[in-house]
Each structure stands twice: as C-alpha cells, then as structure tokens.
MARSEVO-101272 format. One line per 3 residues: their letters; for each residue x, y negated, z negated of N, C-alpha, C, O, CB. Coordinates in pm, 1 decimal. Atoms other than C-alpha are relative to their C-alpha. Glycine has a CB too. Layout:
REM residues N
A> X,Y,Z,X,Y,Z,X,Y,Z,X,Y,Z,X,Y,Z ~ ...
END
This chain:
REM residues 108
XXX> 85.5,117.4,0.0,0.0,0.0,0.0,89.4,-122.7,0.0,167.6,-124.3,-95.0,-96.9,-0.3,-122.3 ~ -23.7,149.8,-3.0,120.4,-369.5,81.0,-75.9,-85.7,-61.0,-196.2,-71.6,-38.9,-0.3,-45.8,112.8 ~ 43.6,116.6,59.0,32.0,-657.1,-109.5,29.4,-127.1,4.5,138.3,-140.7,-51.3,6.1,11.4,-88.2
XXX> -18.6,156.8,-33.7,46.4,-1025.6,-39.9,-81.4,-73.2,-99.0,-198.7,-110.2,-93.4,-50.3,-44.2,154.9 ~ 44.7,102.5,116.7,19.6,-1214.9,-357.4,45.5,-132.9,91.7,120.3,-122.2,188.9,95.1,20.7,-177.7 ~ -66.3,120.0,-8.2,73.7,-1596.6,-304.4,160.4,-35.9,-58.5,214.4,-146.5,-54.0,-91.7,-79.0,-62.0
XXX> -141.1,27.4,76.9,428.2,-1543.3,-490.7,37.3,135.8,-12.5,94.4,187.6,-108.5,-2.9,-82.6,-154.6 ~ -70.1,-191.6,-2.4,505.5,-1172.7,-415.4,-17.6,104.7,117.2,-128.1,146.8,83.2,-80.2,100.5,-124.4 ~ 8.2,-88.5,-50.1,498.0,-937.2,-180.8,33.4,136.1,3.8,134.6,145.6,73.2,15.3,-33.3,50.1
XXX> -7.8,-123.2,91.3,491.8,-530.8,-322.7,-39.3,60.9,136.0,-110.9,17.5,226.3,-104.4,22.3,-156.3 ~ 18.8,-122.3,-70.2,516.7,-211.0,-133.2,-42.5,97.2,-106.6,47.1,118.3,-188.4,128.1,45.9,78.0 ~ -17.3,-45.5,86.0,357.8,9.1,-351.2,-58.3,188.3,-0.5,-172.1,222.5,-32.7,-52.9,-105.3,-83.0
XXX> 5.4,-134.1,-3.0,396.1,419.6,-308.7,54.3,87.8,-94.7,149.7,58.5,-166.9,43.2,30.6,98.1 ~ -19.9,-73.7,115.0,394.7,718.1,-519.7,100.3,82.7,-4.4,168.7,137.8,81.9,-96.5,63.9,-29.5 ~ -186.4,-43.7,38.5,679.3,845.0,-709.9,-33.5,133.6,-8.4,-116.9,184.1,-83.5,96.2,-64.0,-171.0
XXX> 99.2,-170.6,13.5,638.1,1219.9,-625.1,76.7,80.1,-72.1,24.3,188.7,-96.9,-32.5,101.4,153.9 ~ -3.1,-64.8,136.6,865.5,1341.6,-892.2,-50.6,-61.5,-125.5,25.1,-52.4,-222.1,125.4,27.4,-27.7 ~ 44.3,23.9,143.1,652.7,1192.9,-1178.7,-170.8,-42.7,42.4,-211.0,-152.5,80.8,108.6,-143.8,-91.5
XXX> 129.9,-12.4,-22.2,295.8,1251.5,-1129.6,-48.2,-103.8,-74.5,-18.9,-103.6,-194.0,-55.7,125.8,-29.3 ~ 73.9,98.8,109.5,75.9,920.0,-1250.6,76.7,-125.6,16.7,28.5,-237.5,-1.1,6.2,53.5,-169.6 ~ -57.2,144.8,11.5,361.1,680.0,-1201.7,5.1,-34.2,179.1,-3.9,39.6,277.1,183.2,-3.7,-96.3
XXX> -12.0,18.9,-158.0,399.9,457.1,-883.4,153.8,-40.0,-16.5,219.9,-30.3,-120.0,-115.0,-131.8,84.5 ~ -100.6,20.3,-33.3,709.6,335.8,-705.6,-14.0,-163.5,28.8,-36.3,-185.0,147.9,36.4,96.4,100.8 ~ 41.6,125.7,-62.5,661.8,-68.6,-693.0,106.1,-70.3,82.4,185.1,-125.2,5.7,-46.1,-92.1,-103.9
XXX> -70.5,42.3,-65.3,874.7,-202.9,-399.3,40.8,-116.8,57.2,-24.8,-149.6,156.1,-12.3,47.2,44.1 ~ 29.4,112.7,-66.0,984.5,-512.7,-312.2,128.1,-95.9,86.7,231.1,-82.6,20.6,-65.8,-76.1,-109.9 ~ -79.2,63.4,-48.1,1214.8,-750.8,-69.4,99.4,-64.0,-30.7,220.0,-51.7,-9.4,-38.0,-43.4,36.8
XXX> -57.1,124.9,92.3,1272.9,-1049.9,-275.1,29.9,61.5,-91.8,0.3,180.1,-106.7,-83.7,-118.6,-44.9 ~ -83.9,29.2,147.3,1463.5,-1098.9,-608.8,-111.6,-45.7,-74.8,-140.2,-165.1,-66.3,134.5,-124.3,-2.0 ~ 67.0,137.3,75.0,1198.4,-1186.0,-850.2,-151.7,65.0,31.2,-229.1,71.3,-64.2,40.6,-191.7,87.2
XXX> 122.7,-19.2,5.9,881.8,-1055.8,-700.2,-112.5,117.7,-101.3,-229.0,126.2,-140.3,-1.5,15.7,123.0 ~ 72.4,-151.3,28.5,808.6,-723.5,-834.3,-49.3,-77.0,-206.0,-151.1,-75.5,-275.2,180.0,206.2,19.3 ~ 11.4,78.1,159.9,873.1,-925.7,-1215.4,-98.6,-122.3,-14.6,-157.2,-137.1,-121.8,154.2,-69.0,-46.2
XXX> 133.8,68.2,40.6,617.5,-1216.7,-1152.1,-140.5,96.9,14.7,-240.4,25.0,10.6,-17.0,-135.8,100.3 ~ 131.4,-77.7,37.3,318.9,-923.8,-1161.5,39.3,61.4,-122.9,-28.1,34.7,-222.3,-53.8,113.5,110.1 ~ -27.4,-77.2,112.6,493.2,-699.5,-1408.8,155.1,-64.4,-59.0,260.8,-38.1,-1.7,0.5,171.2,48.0
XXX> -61.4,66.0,46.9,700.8,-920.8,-1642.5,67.1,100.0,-95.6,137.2,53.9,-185.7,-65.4,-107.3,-36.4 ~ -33.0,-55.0,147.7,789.7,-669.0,-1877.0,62.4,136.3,43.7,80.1,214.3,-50.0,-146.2,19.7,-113.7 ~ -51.7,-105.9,-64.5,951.5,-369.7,-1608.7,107.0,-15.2,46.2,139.4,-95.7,133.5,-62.7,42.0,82.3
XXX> -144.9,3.6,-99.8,1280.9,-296.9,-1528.0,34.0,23.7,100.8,25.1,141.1,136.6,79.9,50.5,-18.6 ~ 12.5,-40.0,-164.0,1346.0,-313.6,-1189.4,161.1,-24.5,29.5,232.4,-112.7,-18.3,-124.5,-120.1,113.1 ~ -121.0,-28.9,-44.1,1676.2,-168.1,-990.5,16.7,-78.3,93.4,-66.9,-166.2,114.1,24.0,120.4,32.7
XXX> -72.2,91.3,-97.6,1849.2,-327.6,-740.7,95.5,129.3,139.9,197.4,195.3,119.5,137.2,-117.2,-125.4 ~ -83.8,-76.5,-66.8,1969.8,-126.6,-444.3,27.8,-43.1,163.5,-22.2,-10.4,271.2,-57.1,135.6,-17.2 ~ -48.1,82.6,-140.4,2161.2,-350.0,-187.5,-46.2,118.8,153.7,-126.2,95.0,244.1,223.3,-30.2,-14.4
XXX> 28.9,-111.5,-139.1,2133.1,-51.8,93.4,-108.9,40.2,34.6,-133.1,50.5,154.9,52.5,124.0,-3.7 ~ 164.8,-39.1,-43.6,1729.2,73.7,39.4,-22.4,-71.7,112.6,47.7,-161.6,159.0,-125.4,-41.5,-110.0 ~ 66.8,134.7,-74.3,1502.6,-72.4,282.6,-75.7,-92.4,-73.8,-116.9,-201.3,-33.7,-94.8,35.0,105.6
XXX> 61.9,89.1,137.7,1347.5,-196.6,-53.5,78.2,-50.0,-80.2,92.1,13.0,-185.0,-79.1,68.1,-93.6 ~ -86.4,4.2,149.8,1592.8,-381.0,-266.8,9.2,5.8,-97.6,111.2,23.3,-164.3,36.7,-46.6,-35.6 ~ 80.0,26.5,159.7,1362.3,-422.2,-572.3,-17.2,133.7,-43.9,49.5,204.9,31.1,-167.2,-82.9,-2.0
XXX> 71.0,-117.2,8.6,1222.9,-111.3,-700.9,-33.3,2.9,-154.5,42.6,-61.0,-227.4,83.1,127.2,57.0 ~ 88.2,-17.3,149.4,1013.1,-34.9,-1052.4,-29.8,118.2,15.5,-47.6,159.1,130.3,-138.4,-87.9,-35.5 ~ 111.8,-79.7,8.7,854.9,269.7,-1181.0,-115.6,-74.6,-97.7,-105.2,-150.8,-193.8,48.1,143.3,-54.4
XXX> 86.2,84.1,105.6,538.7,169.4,-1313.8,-119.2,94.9,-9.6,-147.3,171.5,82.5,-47.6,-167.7,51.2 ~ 67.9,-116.1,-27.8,269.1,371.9,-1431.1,-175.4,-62.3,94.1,-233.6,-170.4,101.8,-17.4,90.6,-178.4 ~ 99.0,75.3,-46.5,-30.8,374.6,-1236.5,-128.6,-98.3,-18.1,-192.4,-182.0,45.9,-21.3,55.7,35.8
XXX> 113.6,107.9,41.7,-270.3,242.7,-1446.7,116.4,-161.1,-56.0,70.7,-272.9,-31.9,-123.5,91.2,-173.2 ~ -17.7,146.2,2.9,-43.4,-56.7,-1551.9,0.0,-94.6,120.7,-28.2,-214.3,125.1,114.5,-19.5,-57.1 ~ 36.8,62.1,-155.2,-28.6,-101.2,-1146.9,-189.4,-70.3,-18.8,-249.3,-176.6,-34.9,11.0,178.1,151.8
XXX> 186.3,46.5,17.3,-421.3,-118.2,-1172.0,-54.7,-88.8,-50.1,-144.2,-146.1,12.1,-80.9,70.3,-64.4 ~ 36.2,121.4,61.5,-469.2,-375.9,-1436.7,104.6,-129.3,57.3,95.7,-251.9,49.8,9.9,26.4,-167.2 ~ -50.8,198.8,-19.6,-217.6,-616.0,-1302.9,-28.6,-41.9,121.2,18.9,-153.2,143.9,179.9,-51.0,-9.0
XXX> 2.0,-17.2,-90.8,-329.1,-577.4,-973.2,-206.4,-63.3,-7.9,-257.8,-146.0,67.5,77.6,153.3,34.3 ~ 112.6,28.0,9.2,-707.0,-603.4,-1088.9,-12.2,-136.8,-80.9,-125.0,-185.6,-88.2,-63.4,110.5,-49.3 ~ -0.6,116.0,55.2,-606.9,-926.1,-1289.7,23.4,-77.5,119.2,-55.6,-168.3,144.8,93.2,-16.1,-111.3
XXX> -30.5,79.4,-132.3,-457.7,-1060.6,-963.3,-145.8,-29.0,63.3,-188.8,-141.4,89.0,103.1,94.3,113.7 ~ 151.2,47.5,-82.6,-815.2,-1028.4,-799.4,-59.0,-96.0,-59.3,-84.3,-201.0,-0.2,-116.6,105.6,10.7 ~ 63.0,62.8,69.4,-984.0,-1155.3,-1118.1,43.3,-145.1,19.3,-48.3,-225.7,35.5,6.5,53.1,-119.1
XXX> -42.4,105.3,-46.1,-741.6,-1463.3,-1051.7,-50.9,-108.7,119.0,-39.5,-230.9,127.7,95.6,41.9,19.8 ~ -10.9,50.7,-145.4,-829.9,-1542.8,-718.6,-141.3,-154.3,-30.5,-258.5,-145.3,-66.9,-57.2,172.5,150.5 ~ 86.6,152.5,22.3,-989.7,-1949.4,-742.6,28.0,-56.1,172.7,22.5,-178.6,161.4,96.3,-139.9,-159.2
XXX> -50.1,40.5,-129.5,-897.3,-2028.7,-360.5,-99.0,22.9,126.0,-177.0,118.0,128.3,128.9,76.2,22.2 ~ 84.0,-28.1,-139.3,-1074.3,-2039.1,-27.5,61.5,31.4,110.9,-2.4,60.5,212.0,-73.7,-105.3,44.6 ~ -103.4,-13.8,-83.9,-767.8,-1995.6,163.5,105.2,25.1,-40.2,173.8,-59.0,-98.3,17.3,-81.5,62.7
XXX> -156.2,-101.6,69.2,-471.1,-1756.1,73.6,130.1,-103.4,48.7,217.3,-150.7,-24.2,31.2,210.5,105.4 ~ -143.9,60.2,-63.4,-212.1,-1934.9,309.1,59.6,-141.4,-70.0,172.3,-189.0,-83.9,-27.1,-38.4,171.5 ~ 0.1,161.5,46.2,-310.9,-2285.7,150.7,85.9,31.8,-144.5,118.7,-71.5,-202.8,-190.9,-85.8,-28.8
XXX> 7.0,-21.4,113.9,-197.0,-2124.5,-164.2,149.3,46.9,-46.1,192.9,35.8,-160.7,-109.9,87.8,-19.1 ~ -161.5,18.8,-24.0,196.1,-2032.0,-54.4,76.8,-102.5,-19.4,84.6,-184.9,71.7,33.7,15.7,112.0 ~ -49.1,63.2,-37.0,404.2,-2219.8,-170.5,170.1,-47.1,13.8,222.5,-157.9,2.9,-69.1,-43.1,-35.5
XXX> -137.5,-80.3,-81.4,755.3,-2085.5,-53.9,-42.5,-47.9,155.8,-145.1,-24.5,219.7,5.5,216.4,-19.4 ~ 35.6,17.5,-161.4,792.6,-2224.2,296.7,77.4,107.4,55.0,62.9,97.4,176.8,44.6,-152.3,76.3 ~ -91.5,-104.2,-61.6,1029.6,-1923.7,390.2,-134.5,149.9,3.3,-170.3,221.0,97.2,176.6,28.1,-128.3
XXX> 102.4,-128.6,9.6,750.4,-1647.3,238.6,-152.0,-46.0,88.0,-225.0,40.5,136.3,-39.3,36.8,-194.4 ~ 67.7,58.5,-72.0,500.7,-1898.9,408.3,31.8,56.1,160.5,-17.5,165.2,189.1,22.6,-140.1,-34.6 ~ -81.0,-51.4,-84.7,664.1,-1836.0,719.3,-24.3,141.6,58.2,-73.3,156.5,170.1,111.7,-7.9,-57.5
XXX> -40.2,-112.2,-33.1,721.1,-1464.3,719.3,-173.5,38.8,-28.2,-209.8,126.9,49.8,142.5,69.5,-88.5 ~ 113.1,-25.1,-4.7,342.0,-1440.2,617.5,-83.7,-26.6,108.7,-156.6,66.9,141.8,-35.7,-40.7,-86.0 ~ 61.8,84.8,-117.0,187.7,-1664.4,912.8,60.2,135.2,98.8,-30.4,200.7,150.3,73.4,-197.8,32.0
XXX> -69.1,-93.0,-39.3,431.5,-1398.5,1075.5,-123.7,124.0,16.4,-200.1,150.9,109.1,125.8,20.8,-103.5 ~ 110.9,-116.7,18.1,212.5,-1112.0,969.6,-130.4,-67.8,52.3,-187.4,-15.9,148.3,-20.9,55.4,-171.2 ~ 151.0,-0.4,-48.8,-116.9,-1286.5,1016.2,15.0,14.0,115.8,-78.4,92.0,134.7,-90.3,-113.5,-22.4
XXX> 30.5,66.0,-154.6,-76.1,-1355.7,1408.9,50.8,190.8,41.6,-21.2,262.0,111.6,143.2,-193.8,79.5 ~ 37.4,-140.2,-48.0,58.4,-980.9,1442.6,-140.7,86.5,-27.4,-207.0,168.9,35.7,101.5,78.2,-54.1 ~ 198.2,-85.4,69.2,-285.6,-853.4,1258.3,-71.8,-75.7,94.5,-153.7,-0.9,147.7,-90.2,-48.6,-213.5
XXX> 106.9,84.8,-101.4,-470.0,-1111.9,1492.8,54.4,76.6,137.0,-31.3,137.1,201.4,22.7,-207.0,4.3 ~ -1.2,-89.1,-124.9,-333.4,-945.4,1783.6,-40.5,136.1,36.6,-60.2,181.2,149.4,102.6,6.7,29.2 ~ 2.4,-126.7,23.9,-384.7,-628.3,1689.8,-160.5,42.6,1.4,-229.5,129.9,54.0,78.4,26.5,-132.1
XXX> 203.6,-25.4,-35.2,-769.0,-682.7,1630.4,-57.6,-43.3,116.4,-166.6,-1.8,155.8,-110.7,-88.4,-102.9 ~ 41.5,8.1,-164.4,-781.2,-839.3,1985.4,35.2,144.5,49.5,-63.0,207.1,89.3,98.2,-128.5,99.9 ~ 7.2,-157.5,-99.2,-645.7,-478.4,2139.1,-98.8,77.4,-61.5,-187.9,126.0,8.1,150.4,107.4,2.3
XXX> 131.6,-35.6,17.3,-871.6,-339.9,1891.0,-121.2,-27.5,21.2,-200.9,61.1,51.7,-10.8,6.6,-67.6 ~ 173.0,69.7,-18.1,-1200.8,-563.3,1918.0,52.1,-121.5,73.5,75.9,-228.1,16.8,-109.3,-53.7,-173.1 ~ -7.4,158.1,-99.7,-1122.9,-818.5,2235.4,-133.9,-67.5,-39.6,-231.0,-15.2,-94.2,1.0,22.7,204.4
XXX> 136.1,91.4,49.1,-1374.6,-1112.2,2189.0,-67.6,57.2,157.4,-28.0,136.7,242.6,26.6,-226.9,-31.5 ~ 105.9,11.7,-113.8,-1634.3,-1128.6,2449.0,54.5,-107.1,101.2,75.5,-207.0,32.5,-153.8,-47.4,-59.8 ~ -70.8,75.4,-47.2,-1472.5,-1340.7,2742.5,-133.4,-41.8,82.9,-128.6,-132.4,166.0,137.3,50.7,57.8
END
C-alpha cells in the first residue's frame, strides 16, 4: 500500500517473517517518524526503501485512521508544503490522470 500524507509518503507491506507486524517504507529521512514518532526506523543506503520500521499492524491502523480523522482540507495538493515532495506528487497525479484516460477516455 502507498500513502500520500501531506508530509510523508509510506510504502507499507507485510513483514512475512513476523505474522501481525507490517514493514513501513519510506524515501525520505523523517517521514516514516512524523506518523509513528515513537519507532525505530533503519536506514539502508542501498534498499530501494531507505527508511524502514517494523510496526505492528494495528499501531499502522490507528495512526493511519487518525490521519483520515485529521483530514480538514478540500484539496490535498493545496496542503503540501515541501515544494520538492510537491513536485514529485503533481508527478504522480498527471501519471494517474493518464492512466484513467487509457482506462475511461472522456467522451470526445
């Protein structure tokens, strides 16, 4: 699962030697610790993930279901405010917008 907080972006798949816990993954320096402030997270220059946490799944769940509870905004993008993660997000939207044109073209 991917996640696009306004101040994080998490890869988050299961750790299949430890049944219950996940694997929380992330790019940046910093992200994986503004959701879960209180997890030690590795560092591994070479992954394709540099960040990495185990976390168990239900603490994934509540901080993840607080994030929703959070949400006061009408517009996610308006709400970036990293112009670099700004950036690499706008990035993603316009590939997903293309993607639902080959899937669902408009009506021309």
């Amino acid at each position: 699962m991917w996640v696009f907080l306004n101040n994080a972006m998490l890869s988050i798949v299961a750790q299949r030697s430890q049944p219950g816990t996940l694997l929380v993954r992330a790019r940046s320096a910093g992200d994986i610790e503004r959701v879960f402030p209180d997890v030690k997270v590795s560092e591994t220059p070479t992954a394709d993930y540099r960040y990495r946490a185990e976390i168990s799944a239900e603490e994934v769940a509540r901080a993840l279901a607080a994030q929703v509870r959070a949400i006061d905004y009408p517009n996610f993008k308006a709400t970036v405010r990293d112009a670099g993660r700004l950036h690499a997000y706008h990035d993603v939207w316009d590939v997903m917008a293309r993607y639902q044109e080959v899937k669902h073209p408009r009506d021309r």
